[in-house]
FILOMI-167244 format. One line per field, with one value per atom (N, C-alpha, C): residue in three letters; x, y, z; residue number from 1; atom name; chain. Coordinates in pm, whole numbers. Example, Ala and Ser with C-alpha at 12.3 -4.5 7.8 and 13.67 -1.06 7.14 Angstrom:
FILOMI-167244
residu: ALA, ALA, ALA, SER, SER, SER;
east: 1319, 1230, 1320, 1285, 1367, 1290;
north: -569, -450, -330, -225, -106, 3;
up: 780, 780, 780, 708, 714, 787;
num: 1, 1, 1, 2, 2, 2;
atome: N, CA, C, N, CA, C;
chaine: A, A, A, A, A, A;
end
This chain:
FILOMI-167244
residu: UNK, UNK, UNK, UNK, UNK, UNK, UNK, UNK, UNK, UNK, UNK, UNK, UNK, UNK, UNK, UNK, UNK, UNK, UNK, UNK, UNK, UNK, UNK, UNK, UNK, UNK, UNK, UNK, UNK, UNK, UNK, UNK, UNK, UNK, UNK, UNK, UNK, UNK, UNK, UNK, UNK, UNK, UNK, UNK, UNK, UNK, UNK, UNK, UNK, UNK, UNK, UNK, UNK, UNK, UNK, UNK, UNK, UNK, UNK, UNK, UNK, UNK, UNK, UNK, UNK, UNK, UNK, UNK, UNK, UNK, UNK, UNK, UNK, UNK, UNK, UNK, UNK, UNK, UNK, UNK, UNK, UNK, UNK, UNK, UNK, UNK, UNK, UNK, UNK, UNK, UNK, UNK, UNK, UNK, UNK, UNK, UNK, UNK, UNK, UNK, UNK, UNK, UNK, UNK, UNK, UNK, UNK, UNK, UNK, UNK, UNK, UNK, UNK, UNK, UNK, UNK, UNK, UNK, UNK, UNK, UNK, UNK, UNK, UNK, UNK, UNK, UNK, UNK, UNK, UNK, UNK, UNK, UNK, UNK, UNK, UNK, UNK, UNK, UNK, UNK, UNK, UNK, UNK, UNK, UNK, UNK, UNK, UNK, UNK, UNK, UNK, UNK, UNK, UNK, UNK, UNK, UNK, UNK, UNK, UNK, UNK, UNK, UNK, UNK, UNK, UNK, UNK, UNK, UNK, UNK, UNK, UNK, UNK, UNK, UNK, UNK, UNK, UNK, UNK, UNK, UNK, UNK, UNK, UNK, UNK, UNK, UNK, UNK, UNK, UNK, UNK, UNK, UNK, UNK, UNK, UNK, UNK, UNK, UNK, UNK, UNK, UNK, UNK, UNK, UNK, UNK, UNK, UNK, UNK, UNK, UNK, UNK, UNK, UNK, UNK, UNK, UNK, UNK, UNK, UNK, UNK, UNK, UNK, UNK, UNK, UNK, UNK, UNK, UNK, UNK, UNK, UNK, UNK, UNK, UNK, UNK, UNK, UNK, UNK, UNK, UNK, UNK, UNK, UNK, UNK, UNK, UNK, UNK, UNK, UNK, UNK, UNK, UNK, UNK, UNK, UNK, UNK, UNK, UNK, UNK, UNK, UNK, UNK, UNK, UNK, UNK, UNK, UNK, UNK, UNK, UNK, UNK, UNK, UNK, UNK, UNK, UNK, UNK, UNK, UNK, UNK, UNK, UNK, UNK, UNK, UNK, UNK, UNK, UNK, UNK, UNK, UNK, UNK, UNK, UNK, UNK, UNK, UNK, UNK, UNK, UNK, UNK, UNK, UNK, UNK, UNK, UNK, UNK, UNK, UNK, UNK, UNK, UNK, UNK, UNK, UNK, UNK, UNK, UNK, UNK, UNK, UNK, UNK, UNK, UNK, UNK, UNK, UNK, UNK, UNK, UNK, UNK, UNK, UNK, UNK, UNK, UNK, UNK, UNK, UNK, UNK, UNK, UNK, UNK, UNK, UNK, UNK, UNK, UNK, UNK, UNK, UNK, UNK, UNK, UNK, UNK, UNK, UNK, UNK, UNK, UNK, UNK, UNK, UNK, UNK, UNK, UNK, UNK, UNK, UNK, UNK, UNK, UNK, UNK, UNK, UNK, UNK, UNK, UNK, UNK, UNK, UNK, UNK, UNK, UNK, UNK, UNK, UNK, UNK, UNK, UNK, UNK, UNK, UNK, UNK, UNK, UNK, UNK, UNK, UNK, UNK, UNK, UNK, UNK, UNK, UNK, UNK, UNK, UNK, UNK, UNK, UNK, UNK, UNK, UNK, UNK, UNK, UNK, UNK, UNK, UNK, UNK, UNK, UNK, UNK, UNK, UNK, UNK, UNK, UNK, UNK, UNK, UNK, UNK, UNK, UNK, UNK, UNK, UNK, UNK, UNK, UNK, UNK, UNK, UNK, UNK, UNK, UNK, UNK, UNK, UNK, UNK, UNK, UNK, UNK, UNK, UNK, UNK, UNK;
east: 11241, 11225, 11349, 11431, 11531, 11542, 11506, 11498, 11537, 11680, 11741, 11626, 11519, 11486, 11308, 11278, 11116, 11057, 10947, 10882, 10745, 10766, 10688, 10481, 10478, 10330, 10344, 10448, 10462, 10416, 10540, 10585, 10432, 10322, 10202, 10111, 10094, 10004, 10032, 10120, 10196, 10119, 10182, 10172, 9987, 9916, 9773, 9712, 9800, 9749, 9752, 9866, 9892, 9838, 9793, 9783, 9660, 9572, 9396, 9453, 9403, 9416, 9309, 9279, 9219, 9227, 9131, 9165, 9104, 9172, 9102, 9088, 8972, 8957, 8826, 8857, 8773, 8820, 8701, 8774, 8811, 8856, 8904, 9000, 9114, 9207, 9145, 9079, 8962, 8875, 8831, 8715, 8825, 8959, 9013, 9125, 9160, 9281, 9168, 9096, 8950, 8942, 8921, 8956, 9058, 9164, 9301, 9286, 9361, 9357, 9450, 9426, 9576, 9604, 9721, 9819, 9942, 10030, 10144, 10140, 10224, 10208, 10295, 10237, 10278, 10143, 10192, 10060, 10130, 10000, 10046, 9990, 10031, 9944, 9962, 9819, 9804, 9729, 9707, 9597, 9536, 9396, 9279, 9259, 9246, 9230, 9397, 9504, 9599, 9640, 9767, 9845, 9864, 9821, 9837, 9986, 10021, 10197, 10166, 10239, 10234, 10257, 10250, 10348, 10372, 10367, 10431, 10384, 10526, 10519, 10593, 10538, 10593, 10545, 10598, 10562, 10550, 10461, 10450, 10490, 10558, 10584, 10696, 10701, 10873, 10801, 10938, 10901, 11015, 10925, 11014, 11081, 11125, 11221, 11111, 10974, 10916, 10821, 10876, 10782, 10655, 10617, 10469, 10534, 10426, 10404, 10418, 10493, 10494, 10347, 10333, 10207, 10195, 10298, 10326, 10225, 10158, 10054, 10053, 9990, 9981, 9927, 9792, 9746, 9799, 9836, 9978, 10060, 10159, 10225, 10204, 10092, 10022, 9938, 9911, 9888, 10005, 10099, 10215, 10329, 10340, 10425, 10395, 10567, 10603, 10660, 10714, 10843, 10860, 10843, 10872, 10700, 10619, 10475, 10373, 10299, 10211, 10069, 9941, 9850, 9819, 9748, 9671, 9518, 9411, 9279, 9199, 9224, 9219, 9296, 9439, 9559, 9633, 9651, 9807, 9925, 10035, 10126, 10266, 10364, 10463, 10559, 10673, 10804, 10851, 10867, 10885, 11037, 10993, 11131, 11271, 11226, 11301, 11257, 11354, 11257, 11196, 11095, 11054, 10982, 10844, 10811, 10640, 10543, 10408, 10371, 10228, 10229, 10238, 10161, 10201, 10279, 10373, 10515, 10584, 10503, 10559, 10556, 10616, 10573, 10473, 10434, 10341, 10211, 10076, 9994, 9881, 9804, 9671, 9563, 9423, 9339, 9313, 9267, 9254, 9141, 9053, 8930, 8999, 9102, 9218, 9241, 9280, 9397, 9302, 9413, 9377, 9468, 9431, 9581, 9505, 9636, 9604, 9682, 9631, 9688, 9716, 9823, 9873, 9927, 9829, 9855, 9952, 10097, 10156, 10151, 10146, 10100, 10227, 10203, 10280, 10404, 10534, 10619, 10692, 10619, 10647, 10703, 10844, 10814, 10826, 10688, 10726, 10808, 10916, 11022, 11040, 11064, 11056, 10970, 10834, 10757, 10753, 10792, 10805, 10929, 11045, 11148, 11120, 11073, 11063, 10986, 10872, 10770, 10836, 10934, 11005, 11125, 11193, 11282, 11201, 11106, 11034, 11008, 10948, 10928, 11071, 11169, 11304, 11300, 11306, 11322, 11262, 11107, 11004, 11025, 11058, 11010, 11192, 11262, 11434, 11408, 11298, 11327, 11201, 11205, 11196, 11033, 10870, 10768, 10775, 10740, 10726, 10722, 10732, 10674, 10770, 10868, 11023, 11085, 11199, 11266, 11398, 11393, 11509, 11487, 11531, 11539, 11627;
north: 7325, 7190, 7108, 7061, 7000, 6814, 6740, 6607, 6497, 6596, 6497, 6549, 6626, 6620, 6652, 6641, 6634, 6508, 6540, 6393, 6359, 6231, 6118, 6222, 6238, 6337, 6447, 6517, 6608, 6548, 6444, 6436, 6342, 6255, 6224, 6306, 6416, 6514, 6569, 6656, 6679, 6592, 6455, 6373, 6331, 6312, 6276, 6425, 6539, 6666, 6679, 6645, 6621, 6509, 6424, 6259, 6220, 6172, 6139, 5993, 6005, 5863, 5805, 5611, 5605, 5464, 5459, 5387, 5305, 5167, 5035, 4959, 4901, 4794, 4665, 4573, 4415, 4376, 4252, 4137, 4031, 4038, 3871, 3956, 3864, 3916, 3948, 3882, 3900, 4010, 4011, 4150, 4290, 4284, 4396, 4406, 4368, 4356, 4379, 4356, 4341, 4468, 4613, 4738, 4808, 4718, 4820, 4839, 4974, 4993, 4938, 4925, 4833, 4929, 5035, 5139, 5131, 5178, 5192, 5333, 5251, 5367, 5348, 5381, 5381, 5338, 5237, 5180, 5165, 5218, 5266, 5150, 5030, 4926, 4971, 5022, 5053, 5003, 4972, 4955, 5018, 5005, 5087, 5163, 5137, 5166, 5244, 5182, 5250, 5372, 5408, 5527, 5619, 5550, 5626, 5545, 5518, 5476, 5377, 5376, 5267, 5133, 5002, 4900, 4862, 4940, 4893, 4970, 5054, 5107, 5033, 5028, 4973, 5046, 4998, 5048, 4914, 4965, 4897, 4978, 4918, 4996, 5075, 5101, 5121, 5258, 5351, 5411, 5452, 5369, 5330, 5499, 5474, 5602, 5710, 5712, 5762, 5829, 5771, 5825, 5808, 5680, 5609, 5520, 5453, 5316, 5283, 5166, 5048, 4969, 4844, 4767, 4741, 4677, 4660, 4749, 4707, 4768, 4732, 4816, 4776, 4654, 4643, 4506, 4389, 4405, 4300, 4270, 4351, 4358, 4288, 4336, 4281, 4177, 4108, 3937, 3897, 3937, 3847, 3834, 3951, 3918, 3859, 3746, 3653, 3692, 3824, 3877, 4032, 4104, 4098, 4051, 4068, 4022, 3935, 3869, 3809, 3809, 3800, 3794, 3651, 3604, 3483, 3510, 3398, 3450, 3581, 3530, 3636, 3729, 3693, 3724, 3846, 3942, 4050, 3952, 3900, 3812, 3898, 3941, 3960, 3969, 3990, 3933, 3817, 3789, 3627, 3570, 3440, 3401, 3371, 3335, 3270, 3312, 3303, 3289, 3166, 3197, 3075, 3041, 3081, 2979, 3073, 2976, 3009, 3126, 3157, 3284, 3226, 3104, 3008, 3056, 3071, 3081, 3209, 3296, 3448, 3513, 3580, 3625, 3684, 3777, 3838, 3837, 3836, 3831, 3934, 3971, 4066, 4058, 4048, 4037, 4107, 4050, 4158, 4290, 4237, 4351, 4444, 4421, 4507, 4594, 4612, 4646, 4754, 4832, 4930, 4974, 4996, 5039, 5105, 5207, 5394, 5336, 5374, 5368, 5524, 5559, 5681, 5617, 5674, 5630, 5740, 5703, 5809, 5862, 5987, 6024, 6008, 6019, 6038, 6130, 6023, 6120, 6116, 6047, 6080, 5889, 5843, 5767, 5652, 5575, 5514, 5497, 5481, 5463, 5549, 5708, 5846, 5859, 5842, 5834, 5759, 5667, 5538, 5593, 5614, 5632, 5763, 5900, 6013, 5977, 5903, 5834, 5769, 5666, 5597, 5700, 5777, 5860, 5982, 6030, 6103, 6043, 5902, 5770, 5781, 5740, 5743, 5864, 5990, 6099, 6156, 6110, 6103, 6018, 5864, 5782, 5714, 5746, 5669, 5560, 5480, 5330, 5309, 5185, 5151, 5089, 5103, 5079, 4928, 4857, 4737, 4634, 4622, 4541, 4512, 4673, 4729, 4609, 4565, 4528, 4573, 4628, 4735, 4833, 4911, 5054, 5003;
up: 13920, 13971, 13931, 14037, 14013, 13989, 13892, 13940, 14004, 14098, 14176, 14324, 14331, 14473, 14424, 14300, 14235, 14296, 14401, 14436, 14350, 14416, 14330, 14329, 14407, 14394, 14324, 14275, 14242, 14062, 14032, 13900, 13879, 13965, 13947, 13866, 13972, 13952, 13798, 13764, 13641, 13508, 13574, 13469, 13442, 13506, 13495, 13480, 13471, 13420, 13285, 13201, 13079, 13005, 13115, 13017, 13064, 13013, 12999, 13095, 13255, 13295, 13338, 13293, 13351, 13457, 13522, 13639, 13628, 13660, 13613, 13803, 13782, 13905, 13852, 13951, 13904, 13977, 14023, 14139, 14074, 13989, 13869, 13812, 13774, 13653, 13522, 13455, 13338, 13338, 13439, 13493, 13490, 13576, 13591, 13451, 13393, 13294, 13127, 13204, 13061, 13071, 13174, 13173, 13141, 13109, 13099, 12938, 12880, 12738, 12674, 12551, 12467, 12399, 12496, 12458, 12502, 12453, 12525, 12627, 12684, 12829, 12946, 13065, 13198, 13246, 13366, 13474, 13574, 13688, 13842, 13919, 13990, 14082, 14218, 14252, 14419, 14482, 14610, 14729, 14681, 14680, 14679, 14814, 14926, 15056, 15171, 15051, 15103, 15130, 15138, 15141, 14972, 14919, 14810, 14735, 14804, 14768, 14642, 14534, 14442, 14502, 14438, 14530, 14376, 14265, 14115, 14030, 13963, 13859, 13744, 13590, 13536, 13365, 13260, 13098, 13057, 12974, 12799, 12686, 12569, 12427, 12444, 12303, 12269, 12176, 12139, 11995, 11914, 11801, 11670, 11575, 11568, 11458, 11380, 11399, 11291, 11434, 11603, 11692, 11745, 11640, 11682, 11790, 11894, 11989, 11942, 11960, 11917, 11944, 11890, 11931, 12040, 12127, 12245, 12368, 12468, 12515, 12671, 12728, 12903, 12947, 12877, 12891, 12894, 12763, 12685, 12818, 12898, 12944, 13086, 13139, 13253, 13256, 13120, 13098, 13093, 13044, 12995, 13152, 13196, 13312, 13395, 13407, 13497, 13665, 13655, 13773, 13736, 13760, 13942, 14006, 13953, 13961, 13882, 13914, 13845, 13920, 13827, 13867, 13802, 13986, 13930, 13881, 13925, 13918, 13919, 14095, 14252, 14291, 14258, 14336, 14226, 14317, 14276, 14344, 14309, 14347, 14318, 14416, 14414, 14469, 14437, 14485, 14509, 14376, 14378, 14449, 14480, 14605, 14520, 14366, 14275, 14136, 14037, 13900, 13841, 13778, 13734, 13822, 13940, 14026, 13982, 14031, 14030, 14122, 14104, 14170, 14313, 14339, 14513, 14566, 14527, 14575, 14604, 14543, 14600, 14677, 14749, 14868, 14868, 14870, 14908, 14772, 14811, 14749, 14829, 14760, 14774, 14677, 14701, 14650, 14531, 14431, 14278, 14331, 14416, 14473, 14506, 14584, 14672, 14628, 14450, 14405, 14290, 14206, 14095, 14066, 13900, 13834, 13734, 13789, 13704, 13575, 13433, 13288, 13220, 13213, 13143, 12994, 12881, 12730, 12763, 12680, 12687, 12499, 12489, 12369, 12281, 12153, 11991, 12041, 12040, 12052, 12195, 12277, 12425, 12446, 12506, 12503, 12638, 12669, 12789, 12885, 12889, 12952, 13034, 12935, 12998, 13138, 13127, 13216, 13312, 13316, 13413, 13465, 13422, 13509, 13600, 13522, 13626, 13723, 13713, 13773, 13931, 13877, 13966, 14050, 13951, 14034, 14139, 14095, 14220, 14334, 14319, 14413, 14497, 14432, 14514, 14592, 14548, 14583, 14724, 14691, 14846, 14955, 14905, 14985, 15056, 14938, 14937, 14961, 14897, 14872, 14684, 14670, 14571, 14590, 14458, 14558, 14565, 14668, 14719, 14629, 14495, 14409, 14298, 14304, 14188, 14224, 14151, 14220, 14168, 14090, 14047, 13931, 13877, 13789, 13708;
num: 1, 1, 1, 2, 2, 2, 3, 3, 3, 4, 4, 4, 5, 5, 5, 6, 6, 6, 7, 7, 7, 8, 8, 8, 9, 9, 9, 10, 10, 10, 11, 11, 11, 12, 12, 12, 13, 13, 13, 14, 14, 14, 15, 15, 15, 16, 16, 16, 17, 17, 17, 18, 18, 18, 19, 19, 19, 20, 20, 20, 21, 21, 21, 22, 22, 22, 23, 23, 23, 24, 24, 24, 25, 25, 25, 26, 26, 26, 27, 27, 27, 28, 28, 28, 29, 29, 29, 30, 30, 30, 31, 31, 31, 32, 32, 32, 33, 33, 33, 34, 34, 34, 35, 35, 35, 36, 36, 36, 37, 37, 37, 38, 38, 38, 39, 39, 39, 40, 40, 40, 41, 41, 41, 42, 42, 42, 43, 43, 43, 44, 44, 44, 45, 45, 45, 46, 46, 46, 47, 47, 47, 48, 48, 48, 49, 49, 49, 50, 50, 50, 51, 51, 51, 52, 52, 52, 53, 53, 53, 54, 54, 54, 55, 55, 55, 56, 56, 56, 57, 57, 57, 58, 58, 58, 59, 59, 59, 60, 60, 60, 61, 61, 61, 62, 62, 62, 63, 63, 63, 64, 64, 64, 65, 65, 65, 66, 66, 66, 67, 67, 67, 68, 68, 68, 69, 69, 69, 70, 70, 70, 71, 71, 71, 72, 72, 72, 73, 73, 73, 74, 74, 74, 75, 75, 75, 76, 76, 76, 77, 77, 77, 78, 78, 78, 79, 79, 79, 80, 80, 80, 81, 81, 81, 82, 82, 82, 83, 83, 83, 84, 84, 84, 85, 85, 85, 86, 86, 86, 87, 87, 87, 88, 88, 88, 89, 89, 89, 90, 90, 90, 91, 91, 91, 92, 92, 92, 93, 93, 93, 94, 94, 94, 95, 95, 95, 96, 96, 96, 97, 97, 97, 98, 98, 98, 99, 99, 99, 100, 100, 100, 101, 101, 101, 102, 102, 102, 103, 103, 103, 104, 104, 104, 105, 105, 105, 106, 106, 106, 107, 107, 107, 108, 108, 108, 109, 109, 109, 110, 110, 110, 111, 111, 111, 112, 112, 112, 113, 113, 113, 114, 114, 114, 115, 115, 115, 116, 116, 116, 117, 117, 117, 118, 118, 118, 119, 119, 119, 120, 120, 120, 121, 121, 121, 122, 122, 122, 123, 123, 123, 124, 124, 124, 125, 125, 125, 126, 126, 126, 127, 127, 127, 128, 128, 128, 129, 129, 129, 130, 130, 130, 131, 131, 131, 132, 132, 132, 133, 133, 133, 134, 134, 134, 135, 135, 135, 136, 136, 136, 137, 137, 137, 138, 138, 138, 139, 139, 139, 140, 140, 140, 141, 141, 141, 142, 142, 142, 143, 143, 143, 144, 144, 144, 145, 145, 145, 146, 146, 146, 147, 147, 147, 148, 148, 148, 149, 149, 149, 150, 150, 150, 151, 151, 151, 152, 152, 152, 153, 153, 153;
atome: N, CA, C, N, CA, C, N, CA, C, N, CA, C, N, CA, C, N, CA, C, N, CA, C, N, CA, C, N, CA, C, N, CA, C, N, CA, C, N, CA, C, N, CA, C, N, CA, C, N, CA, C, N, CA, C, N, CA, C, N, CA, C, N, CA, C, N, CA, C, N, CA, C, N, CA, C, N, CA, C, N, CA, C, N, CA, C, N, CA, C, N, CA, C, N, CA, C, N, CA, C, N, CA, C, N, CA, C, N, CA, C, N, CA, C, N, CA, C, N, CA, C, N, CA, C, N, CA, C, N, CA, C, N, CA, C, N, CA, C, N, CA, C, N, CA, C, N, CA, C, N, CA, C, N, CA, C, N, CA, C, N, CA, C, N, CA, C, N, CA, C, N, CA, C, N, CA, C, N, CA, C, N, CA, C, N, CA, C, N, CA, C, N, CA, C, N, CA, C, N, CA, C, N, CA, C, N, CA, C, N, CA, C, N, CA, C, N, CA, C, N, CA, C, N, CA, C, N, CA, C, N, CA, C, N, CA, C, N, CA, C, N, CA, C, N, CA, C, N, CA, C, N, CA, C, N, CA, C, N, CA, C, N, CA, C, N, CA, C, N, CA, C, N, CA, C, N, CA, C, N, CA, C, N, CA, C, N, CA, C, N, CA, C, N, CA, C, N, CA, C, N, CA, C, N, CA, C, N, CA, C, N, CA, C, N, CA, C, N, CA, C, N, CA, C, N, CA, C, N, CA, C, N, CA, C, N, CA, C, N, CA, C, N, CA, C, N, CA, C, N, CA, C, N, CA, C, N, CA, C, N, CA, C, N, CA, C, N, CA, C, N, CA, C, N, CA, C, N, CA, C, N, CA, C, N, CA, C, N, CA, C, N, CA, C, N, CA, C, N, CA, C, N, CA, C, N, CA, C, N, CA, C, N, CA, C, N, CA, C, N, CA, C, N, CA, C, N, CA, C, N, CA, C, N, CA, C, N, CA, C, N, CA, C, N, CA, C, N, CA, C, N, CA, C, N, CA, C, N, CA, C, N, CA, C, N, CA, C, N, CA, C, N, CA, C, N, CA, C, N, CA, C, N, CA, C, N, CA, C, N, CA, C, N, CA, C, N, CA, C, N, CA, C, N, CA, C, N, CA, C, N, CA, C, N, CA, C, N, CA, C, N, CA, C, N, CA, C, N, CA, C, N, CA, C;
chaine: A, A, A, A, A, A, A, A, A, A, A, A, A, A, A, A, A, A, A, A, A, A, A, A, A, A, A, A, A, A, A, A, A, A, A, A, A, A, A, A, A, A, A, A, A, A, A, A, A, A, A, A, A, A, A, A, A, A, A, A, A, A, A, A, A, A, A, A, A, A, A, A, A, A, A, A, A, A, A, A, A, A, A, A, A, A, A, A, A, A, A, A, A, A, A, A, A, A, A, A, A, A, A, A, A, A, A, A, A, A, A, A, A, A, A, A, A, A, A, A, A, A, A, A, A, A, A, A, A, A, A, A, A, A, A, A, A, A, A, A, A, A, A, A, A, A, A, A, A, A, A, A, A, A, A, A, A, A, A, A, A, A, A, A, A, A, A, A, A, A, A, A, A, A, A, A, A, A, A, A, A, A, A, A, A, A, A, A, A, A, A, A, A, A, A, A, A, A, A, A, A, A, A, A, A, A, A, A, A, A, A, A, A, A, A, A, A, A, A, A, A, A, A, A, A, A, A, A, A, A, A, A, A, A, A, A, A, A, A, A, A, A, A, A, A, A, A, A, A, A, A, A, A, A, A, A, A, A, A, A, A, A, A, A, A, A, A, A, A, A, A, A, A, A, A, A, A, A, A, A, A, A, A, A, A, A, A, A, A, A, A, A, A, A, A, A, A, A, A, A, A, A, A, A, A, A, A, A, A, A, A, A, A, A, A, A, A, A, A, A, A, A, A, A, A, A, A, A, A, A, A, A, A, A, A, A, A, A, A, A, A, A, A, A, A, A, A, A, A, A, A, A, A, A, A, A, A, A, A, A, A, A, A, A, A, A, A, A, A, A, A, A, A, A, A, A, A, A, A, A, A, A, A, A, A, A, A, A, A, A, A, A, A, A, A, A, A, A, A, A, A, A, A, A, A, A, A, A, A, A, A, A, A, A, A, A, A, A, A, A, A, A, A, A, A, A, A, A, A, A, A, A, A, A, A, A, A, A, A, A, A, A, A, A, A, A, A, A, A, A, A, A, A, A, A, A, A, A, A;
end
């Protein structure tokens, strides 16, 4: 398997073979984010009803010199972000027109019911980033664009 031409289903499958995932959904930010685990990791945001296609891959957590997570966590990560996405109430909100602007203002929005996001704890040793990027480079690899939500690597 070469990773300049490994696609994004390929390096999926793999990865939720090795890694305990689980899949979070809610029609409120509170309801659905109240499901996500406070690990470091990788999280997948898709249509529920879609193509399967991500429209956002992204990490939480770092690892420190000794190979543990950091505290730093998915949840964490997906309350706290401003850009490339934000969730309001109701709303998955992204691609914002500017920085700094409310979720109002972003282009595109979709219902929290809409939506679900796969959580890969990535284990002791393994660290986020890793995963998220092969994650994203298979994405390139299948699709030769970036999912709807990236807004850069």
């Amino acid at each position: 398997m070469s990773l300049l031409t490994v696609r994004y289903s390929a390096v999926v499958k793999e990865a939720k073979t090795a890694i305990p995932c689980s899949l979070c959904t809610g029609s409120t930010k509170s309801e659905l984010l109240g499901k996500v685990p406070r690990a470091a990791g990788v999280y997948i945001i898709s249509e529920k009803a879609g193509d399967g296609r991500p429209l956002y891959i992204g990490c939480s957590g770092e690892l420190g010199r000794d190979l543990v997570p950091s505290r730093s966590h998915i949840r964490q990560r997906l309350n706290g972000a401003l850009t490339p996405y934000q969730f309001s109430q109701n709303e998955f909100c992204f691609s914002p027109t500017s920085s700094g602007i409310p979720p109002a203002d972003y282009a595109n929005r979709m219902r929290i019911a809409d939506i679900q996001i796969e959580c890969l704890p990535t284990p002791v040793g393994m660290a986020p980033v890793f995963l998220e990027s092969a994650l994203l480079q298979g994405y390139i690899n299948e699709f030769v664009a970036l999912p709807v939500a990236n807004q850069k690597v």
